[in-house]
C-alpha positions in Angstrom: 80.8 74.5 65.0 81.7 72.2 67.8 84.7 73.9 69.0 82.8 77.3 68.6 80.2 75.7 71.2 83.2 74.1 73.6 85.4 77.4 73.3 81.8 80.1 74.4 81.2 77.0 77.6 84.8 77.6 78.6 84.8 81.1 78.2 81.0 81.5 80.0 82.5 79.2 82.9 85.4 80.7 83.5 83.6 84.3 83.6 81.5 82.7 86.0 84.2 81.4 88.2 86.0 84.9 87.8 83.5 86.9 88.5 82.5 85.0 92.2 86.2 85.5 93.0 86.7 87.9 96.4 88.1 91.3 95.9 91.2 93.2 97.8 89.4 95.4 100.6 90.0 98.5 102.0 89.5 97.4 105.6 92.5 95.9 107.9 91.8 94.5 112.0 94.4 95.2 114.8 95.4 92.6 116.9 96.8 92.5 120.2 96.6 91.1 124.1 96.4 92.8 127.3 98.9 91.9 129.9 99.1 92.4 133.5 102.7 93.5 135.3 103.5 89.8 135.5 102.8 89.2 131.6 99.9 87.1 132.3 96.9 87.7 129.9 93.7 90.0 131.5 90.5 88.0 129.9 87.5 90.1 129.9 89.4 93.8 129.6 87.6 96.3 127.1 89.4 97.5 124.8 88.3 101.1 122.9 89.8 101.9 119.5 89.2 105.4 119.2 89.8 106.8 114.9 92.0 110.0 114.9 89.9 110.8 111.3 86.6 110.3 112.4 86.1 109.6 116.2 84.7 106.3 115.8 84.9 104.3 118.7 84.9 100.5 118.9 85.5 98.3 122.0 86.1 95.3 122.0 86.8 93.0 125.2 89.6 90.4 125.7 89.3 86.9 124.9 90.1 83.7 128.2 94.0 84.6 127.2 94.0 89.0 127.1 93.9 88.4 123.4 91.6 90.8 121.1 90.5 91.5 117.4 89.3 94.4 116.1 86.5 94.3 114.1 87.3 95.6 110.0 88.7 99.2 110.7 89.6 101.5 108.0 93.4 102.4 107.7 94.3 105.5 109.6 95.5 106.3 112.9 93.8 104.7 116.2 94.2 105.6 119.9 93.3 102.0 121.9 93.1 102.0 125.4 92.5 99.5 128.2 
């Protein structure tokens, strides 16, 4: 009866554990910078990504260095502009 009891904790644990585990998602982020003509990063440049499916538009604006990330975007096609 003992090892019934130890075998349904386990098994009720490791459900638990399982079951607070993350799951894939269907969302990805683009990354990039914004450069000048000399190859020096443009801080504080907006940056619109613009959805081919939907028209969604996000903008997002470069970081001290011309770097951005995209917030979670559904995979598709984007248009980004500067």
């Amino acid at each position: 009866m003992q090892r019934f009891r130890l075998v349904a904790v386990l098994f009720a644990t490791l459900t638990l554990f399982v079951a607070g585990l993350p799951a894939q998602t269907e969302y990805g982020t683009m990354v990039g910078a914004v450069t000048d003509a000399s190859d020096r990063g443009v801080p504080d440049a907006p940056v619109v990504i613009k959805s081919g499916a939907t028209g969604a538009v996000v903008t997002v604006t470069t970081g001290p260095q011309g770097e951005f990330t995209s917030p979670p975007l559904r995979p598709g096609s984007y248009t980004v502009t500067v």
